[in-house]
C-alpha positions in Angstrom: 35.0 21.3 5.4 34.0 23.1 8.5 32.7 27.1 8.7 35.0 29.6 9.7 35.2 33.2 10.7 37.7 35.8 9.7 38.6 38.8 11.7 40.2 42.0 10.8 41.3 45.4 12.1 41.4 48.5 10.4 42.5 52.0 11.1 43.1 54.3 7.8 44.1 51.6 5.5 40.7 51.9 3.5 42.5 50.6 0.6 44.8 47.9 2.0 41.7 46.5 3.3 39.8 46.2 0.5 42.7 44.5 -1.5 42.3 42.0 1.4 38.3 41.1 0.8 39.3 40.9 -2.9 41.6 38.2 -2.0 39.4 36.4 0.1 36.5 36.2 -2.9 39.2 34.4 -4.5 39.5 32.2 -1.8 39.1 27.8 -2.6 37.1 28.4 0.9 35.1 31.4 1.8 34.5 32.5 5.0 31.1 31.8 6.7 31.6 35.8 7.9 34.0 38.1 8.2 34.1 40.7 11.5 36.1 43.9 10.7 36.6 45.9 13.8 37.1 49.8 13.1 39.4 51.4 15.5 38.6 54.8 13.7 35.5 55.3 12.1 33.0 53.4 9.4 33.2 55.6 6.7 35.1 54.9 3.4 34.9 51.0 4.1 33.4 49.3 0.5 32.6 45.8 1.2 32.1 42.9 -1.8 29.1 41.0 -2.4 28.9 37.7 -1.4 30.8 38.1 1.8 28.8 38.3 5.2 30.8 41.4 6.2 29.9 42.8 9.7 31.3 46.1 10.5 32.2 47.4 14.6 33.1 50.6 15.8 35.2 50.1 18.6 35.1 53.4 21.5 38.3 53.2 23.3 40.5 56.4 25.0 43.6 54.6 23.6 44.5 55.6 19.9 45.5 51.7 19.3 43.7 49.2 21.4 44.5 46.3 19.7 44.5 43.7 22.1 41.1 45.2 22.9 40.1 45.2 19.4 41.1 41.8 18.7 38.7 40.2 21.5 35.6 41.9 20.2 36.5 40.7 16.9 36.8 37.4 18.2 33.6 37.8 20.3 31.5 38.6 17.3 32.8 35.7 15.0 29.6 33.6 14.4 31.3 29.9 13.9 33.6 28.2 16.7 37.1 28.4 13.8 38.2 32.0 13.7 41.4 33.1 11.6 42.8 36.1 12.1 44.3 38.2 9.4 46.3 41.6 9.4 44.3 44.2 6.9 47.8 44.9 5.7 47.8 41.0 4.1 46.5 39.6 1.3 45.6 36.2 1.7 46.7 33.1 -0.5 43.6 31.2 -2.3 44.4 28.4 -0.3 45.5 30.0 2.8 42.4 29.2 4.9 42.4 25.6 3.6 45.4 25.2 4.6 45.2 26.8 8.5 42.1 25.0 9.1 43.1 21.4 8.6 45.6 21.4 11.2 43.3 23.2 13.4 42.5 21.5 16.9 41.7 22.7 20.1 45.4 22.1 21.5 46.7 24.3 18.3 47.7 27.8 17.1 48.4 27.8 13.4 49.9 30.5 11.5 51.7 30.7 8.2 54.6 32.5 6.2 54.9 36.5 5.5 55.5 37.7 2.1 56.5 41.2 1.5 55.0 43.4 -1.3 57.0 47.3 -1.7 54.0 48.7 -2.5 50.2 48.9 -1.8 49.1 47.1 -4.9 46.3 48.2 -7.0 44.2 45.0 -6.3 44.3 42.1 -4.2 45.1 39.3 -6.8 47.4 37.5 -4.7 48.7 35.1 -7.5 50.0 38.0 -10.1 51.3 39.5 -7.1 53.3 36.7 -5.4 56.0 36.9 -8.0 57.3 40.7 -6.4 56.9 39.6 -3.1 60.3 39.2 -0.6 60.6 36.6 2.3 61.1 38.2 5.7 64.7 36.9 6.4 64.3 35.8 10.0 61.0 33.4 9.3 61.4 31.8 5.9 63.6 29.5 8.0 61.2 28.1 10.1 60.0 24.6 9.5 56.3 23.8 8.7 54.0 20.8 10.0 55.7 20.3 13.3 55.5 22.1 16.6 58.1 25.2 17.2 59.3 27.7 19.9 56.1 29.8 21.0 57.4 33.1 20.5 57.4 33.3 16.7 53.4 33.8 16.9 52.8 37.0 16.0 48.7 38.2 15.2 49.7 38.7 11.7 47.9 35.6 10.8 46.9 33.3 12.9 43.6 30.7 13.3 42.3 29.3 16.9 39.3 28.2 18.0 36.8 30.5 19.5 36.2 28.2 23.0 40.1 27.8 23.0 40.8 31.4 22.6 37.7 32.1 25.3 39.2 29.7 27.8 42.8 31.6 27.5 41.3 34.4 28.2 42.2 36.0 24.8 44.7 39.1 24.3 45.3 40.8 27.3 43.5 43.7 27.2 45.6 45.7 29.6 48.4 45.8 26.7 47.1 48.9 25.2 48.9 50.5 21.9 51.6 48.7 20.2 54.0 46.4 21.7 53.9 43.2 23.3 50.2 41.7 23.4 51.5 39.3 21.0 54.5 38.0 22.4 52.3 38.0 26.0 49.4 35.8 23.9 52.0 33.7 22.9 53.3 32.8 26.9 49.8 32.1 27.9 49.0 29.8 25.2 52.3 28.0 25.7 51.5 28.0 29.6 48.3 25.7 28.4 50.5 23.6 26.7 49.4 24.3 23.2 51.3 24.0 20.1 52.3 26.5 17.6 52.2 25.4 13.7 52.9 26.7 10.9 51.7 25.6 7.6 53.4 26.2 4.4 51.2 28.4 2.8 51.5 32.5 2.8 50.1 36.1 3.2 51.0 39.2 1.4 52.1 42.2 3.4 51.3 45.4 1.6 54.3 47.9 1.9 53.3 50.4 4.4 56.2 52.9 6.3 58.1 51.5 8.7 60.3 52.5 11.9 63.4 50.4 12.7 63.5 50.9 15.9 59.4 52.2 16.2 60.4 55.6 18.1 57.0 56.4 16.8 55.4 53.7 19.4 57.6 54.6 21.9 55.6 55.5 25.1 53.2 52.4 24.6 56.3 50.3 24.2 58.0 51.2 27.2 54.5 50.9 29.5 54.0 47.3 27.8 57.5 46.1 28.0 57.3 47.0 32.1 53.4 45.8 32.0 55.1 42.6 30.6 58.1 42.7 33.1 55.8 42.9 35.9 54.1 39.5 34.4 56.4 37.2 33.0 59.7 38.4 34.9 61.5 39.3 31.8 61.7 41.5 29.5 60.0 41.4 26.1 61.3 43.5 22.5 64.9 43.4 24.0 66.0 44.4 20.1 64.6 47.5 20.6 65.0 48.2 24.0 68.6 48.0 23.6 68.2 50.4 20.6 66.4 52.9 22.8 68.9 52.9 25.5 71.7 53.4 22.9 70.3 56.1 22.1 69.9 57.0 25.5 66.7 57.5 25.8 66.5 55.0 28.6 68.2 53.1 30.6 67.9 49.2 32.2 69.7 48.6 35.0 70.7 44.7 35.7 67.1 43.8 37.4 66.0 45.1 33.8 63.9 48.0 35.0 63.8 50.8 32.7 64.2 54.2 33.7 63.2 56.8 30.7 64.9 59.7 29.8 63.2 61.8 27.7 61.0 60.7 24.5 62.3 60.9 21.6 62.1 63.8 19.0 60.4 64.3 15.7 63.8 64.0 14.0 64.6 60.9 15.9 61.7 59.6 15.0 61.6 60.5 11.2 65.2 59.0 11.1 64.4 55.8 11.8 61.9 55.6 8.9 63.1 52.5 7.2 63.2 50.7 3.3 62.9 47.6 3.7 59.4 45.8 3.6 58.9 44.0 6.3 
């Protein structure tokens, strides 16, 4: 079986992190190394032995520079198959067995989400699967065969490094949260490569969430019109609408957006939401 790379953001989440290495010792393949890219500091990180664990500080004015952080992690990965995993997740023993066979140079794969209420304890992923909850919009989605582009999303995914260097990799002028994924996912689909998934899984470890994210909103509204001026079409239009019903914006019928005001603490703490995923 080939080496691979693993890549990981973190920001807070000392713990959720941790969980994740633990699931990757348990892993039927470990990783060759494993880049985790700080978009705060270094401090409080513990890593396991017998993972090559490489640590970056990333020095950005924006708060949240994924797309950013996701090419250096990329960039540093030291074998040409690189998986990508959210440090919210815990990863299944066979996970990366699993991504990696169907890998190619004219594929994305990606596998199912799993929702945990809680941050766990540890990262066993096995006791834990049992409490787990399938997101309801992509337990539906058939595995082994090619489908629509737009349900990638960097939660998990695996590429190849000279794949991912050729397309150019996230772009970069997406900064904060919002859209690099979905614009990753046009650009890949432009090159005519193929999205699979594989039936295997990640755990996501509870963590609050907004429904819609007032708490993202500037970054959303300057990537949804970055995106706009791209693509020619709007991205997040879930959202969006839910913004403008709140009438914090508007989007006239050449879908430019035209902001109101920003939304308020309450507003914002309002839309705190129960569910897990």
């Amino acid at each position: 079986m080939r080496n691979f790379s693993v890549v990981t953001l973190v920001k807070g989440r000392r713990k959720q992190l941790a969980n994740l290495l633990q699931s990757i010792m348990a892993s039927t393949l470990l990783p060759f190394d494993v880049q985790v890219i700080c978009m705060d500091n270094l401090e409080g990180i513990i890593t396991p032995r017998g993972l090559d664990v490489n640590l970056h500080l990333i020095n950005d004015i924006h708060h949240l520079p994924l797309a950013a952080a996701r090419n250096a992690g990329i960039a540093a990965t030291k074998t040409d198959n690189v998986i990508f995993v959210d440090a919210d997740c815990l990863v299944s023993p066979t996970l990366f067995e699993s991504m990696l066979a169907p890998l190619s140079t004219e594929t994305i794969i990606t596998a199912y989400p799993l929702y945990l209420s809680q941050v766990p304890d540890n990262g066993t992923f096995t006791m834990l699967k049992p409490q787990a909850v399938h997101h309801p919009s992509r337990q539906s989605i058939p595995a082994g065969r090619p489908v629509d582009h737009l349900q990638f999303w960097s939660l998990i995914f695996a590429v190849r490094k000279l794949t991912f260097q050729k397309l150019g990799g996230f772009d970069e002028k997406f900064v904060g949260y919002g859209a690099e994924d979905t614009d990753f996912a046009m650009t890949f689909n432009e090159a005519n490569m193929k999205l699979i998934f594989v039936k295997d899984y990640v755990l996501h470890q509870y963590h609050d969430k907004y429904d819609p994210p007032l708490n993202y909103f500037e970054s959303i509204i300057k990537n949804a019109k970055r995106y706009k001026q791209k693509w020619d079409v709007l991205p997040m239009r879930r959202w969006l609408s839910a913004f403008e019903n709140m009438g914090l914006i508007t989007i006239d019928a050449d879908d430019q957006i035209t902001v109101h005001s920003n939304p308020t603490g309450e507003q914002v703490k309002n839309c705190i939401s129960k569910n897990p995923y």
